[in-house]
C-alpha positions in Angstrom: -7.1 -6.7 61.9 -7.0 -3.5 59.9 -8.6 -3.2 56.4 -5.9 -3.8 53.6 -6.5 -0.3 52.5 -3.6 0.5 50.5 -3.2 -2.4 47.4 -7.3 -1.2 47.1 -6.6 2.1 46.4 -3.9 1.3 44.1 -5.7 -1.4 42.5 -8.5 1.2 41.8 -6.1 3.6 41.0 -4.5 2.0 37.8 -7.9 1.0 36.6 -9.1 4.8 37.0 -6.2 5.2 34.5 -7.1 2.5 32.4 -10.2 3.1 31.6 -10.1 7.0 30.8 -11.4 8.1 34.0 -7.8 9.1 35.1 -5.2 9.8 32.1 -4.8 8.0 29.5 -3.3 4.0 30.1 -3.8 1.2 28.2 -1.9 -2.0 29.8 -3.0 -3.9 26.7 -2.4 -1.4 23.9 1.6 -1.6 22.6 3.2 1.9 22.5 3.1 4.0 19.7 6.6 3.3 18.3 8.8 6.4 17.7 8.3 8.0 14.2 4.8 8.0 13.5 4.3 11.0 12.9 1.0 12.9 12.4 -0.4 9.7 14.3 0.1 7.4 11.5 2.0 4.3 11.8 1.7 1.1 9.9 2.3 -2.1 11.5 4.4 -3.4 8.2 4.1 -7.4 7.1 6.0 -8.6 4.3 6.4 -12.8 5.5 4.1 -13.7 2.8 3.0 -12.5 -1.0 -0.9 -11.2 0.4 0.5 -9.5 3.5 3.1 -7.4 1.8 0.3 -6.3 -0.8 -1.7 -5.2 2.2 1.1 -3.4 3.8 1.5 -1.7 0.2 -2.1 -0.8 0.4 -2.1 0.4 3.8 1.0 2.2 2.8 -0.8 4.4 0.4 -3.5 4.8 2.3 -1.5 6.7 4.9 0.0 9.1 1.9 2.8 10.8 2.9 2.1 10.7 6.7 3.9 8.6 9.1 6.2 5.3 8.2 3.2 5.2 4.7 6.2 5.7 2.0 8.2 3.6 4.0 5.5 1.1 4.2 5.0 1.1 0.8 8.7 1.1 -0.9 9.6 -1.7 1.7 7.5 -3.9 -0.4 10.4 -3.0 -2.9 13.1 -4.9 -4.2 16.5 -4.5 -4.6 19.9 -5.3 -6.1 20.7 -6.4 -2.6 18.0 -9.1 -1.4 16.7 -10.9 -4.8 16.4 -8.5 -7.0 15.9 -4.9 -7.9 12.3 -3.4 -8.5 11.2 -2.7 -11.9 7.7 -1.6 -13.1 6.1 -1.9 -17.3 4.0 -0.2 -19.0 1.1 -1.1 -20.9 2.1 0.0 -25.0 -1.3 1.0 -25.0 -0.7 4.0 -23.1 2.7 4.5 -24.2 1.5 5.4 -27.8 -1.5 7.1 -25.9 0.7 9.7 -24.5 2.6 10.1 -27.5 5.8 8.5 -26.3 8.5 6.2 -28.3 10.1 4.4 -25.5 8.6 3.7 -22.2 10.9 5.5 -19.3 13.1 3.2 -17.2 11.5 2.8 -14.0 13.1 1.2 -10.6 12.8 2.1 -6.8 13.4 5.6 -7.5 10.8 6.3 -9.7 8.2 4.6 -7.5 9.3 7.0 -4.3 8.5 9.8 -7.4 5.2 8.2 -8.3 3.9 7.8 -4.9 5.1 11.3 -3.8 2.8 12.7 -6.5 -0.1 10.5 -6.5 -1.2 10.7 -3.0 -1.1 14.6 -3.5 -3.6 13.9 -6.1 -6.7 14.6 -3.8 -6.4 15.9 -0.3 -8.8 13.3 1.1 -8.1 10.0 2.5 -7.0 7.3 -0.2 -8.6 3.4 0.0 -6.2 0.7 -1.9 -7.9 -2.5 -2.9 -6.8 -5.5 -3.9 -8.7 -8.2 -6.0 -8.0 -11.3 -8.4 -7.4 -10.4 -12.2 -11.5 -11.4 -13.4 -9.3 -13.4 -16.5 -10.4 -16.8 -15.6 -7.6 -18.0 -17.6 -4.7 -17.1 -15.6 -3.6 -19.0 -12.6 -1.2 -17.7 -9.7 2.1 -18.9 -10.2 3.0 -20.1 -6.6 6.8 -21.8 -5.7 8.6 -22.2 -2.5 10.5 -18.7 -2.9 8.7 -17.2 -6.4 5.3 -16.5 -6.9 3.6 -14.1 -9.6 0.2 -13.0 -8.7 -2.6 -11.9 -10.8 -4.3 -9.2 -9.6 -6.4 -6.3 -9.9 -5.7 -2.6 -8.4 -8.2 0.0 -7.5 -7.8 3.7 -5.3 -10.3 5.3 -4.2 -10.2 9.1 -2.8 -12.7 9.1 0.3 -14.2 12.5 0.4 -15.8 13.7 3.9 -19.1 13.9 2.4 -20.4 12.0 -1.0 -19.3 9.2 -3.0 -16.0 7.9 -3.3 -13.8 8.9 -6.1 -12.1 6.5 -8.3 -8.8 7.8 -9.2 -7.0 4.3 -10.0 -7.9 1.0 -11.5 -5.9 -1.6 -13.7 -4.2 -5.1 -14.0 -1.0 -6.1 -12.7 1.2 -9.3 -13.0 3.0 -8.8 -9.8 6.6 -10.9 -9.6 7.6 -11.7 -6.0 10.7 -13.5 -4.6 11.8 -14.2 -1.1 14.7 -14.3 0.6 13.6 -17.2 3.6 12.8 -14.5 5.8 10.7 -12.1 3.9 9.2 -11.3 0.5 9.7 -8.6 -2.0 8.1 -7.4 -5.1 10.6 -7.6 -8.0 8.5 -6.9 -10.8 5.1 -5.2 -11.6 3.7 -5.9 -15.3 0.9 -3.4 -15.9 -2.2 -3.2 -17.9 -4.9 -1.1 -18.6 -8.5 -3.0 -17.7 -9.8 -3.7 -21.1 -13.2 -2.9 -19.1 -12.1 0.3 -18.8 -9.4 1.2 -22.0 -6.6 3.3 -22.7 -9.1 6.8 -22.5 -11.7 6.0 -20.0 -15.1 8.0 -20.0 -14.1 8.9 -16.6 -10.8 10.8 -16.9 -9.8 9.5 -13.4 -9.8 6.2 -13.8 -5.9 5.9 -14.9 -4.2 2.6 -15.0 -0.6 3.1 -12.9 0.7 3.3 -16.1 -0.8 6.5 -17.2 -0.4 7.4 -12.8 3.9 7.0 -13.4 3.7 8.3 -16.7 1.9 11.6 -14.9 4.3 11.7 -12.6 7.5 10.5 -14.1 
C-alpha cells in the first residue's frame, strides 16, 4: 500500500502558514474588516451602558486613525433613535473663560472637539473610566434609561517617561436605548472639585474647558 503522501504534505503545508513559517495565516484570527486604516480598527459595542463607554474610550484612544471618530460619535445620539446628543458645561468654567452664555453644543460640536483634542499631543492617548468618588450619588438604572455617574481621565502616553494627564473631570452621563442598542443622550459636566476650575497643572482640563478650547 503506498504512503498517503499527499493530505501530509498539505496538512503540513497549511500549518507552515499558520504558524509564520510560510506567510502569514491565521485560521482563527477574523479578517481585518475593510476601512481600518493605518491598522486601527475598533471592534465597536454599544448593547449595554459600560460597553459603549469603552467603545468611546477606545475610540479616542485610536485618535483620528481608523473607524476611532466613528467609534466614538456612534456612542452619540440623535434626533433619530431616542434623542439628540447634547453636552453642559460646568458655570465654573464658563465665568472662568470669560464667557456669558455657554455655546450650544450637539453632535457636531463633539466631531469638533474630538478633531482637536486628540491633536493635542502626538503620542498615544489612554481613556479611563471610573465611578464619580461622591458616595452620595447612586446610578440611576431602568429598563431603557440609565444615568451613570462617572469619572473621566486621558492620559497622553509618551514613548519614554511618565504619562501626561491632559484630561480629568465629572460627568452625569444620560443614556437611553432603543431595544437593540444604547446611546448617550446627554453629558452633564463638572470640574473635579479635587482639582478646580484653574488646576496647578495647566493640563488637567475638565471637557469643559477641552470643548470650550476647541469650540
Amino acid at each position: 500500500m503506498k504512503p498517503r503522501v499527499a493530505p501530509l504534505l498539505l496538512l503540513a503545508a497549511t500549518w507552515g502558514m499558520c504558524t509564520g513559517a510560510v506567510g502569514a495565516c491565521n485560521l482563527f484570527r477574523p479578517a481585518t474588516p475593510e476601512g481600518g486604516g493605518a491598522g486601527v480598527f475598533v471592534r465597536t459595542n454599544y448593547t449595554d451602558p459600560d460597553s459603549l463607554l469603552a467603545t468611546m474610550a477606545l475610540g479616542l484612544d485610536a485618535k483620528a486613525q481608523g473607524n476611532g471618530p466613528d467609534a466614538y460619535t456612534g456612542a452619540l445620539g440623535t434626533a433619530d433613535n431616542g434623542g439628540a446628543f447634547s453636552a453642559t458645561f460646568d458655570p465654573a468654567v464658563i465665568i472662568n473663560v470669560g464667557l456669558t452664555v455657554a455655546p450650544p453644543w450637539g453632535l457636531d460640536e463633539e466631531r469638533r472637539f474630538f478633531g482637536g483634542f486628540v491633536g493635542l499631543r502626538s503620542t498615544a492617548y489612554d481613556m479611563q473610566w471610573s465611578p464619580n468618588p461622591d458616595p452620595n450619588l447612586h446610578d440611576v438604572i431602568e429598563d431603557r434609561h440609565v444615568i451613570l455617574y462617572r469619572k473621566y481621565q486621558v492620559y497622553a502616553l509618551p514613548t519614554e517617561g511618565d504619562a501626561e494627564r491632559i484630561a480629568i473631570g465629572l460627568a452625569d452621563l444620560e443614556m437611553v436605548s432603543n431595544g437593540t442598542r444604547w446611546f448617550l443622550v446627554k453629558w452633564t459636566d463638572h470640574v473635579d472639585p479635587s482639582i478646580g476650575v484653574t488646576p496647578p497643572a495647566q493640563e488637567d482640563k475638565s471637557f469643559s474647558a477641552r470643548r470650550i478650547d476647541y469650540r
